[in-house]
Structures are given as C-alpha cells and as structure tokens.
C-alpha positions in Angstrom: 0.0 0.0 0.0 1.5 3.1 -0.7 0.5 6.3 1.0 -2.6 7.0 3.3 -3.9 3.7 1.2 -3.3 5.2 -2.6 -1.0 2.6 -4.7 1.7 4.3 -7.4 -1.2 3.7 -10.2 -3.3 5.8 -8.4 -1.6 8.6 -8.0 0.1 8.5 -12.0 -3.5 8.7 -12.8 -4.7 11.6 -10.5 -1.3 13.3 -12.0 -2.5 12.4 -15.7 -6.0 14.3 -14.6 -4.7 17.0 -13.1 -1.8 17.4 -16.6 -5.0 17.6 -18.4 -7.1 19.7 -16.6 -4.2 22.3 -16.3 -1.6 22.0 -19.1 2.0 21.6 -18.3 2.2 25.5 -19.0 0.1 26.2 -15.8 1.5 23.9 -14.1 5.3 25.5 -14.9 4.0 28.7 -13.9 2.8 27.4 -10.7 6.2 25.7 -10.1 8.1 28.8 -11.2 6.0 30.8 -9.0 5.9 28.6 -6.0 9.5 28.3 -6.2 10.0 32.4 -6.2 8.3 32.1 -3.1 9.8 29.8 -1.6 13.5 31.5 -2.5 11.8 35.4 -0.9 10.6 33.8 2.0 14.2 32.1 2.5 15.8 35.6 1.8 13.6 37.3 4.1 14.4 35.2 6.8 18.0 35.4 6.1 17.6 39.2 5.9 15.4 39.1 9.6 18.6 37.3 11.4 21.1 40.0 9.9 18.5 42.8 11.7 18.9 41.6 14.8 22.2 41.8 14.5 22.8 45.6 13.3 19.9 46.0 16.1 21.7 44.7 18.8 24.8 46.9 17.3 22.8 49.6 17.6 21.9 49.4 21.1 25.2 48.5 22.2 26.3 51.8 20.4 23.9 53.4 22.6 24.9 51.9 25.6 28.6 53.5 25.0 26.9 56.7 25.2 26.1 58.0 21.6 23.2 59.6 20.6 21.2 59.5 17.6 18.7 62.6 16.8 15.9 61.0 15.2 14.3 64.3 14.3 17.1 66.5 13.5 17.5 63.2 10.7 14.1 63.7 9.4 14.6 67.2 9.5 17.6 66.9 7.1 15.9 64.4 4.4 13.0 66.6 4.4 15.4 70.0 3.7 17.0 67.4 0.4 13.6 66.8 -0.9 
C-alpha cells in the first residue's frame, strides 16, 4: 500500500487528470512561482537574522553613550527633498 492507502497507479493517474485539466504551461508557472516564493521567503528570513544583528549593534552603540537625533535626521531628508 502506498501512501494513506493510494498505490503508485493511483496517484500516476490523479497526476494524468490534473496534466490535463491544467496544461504543463500552468502547471510550470505554478512551479516557477511557488519556487520564487519559496526563494523570498528564504531571503527574508536570512535578511530578519542580519536585523537583529545591526539592532543589537545599535543598542550597544547606545549603551557607550552616543546619541542619535531622530528628528534632526528627518529634518535633514525633508530640507533634500
């Protein structure tokens, strides 16, 4: 028995259904796009564990005793505009 109770045969002939019902172009699409998720999500995780890192730079910057004018920065990118 092969899984949950379905043999080989019956899933080559669900796959043959669903090849017709779809078309290998949708079904490429799908795959392409599936696996462009699948490649973001992995970056975006990636990209979240470097964050915490230049956060916790951060706040050991600020424990040294600098300071960083939050304002006075917004200030400035609104006087380049």
């Amino acid at each position: 028995m092969g899984f949950g109770g379905i043999g080989i045969w019956q899933l080559i002939i669900i796959l043959v259904i669903i090849l017709l019902v779809f078309g290998t172009k949708k079904l490429k699409n799908l795959g392409s796009d599936l696996g462009g998720a699948i490649k973001g999500f992995k970056n975006a995780m990636d990209e979240d564990g470097k964050g915490e890192d230049s956060q916790a730079k951060i706040s050991e910057d600020a424990d040294e005793g600098d300071t960083f004018d939050v304002k006075a920065e917004k200030v400035e990118e609104e006087n380049k505009s």
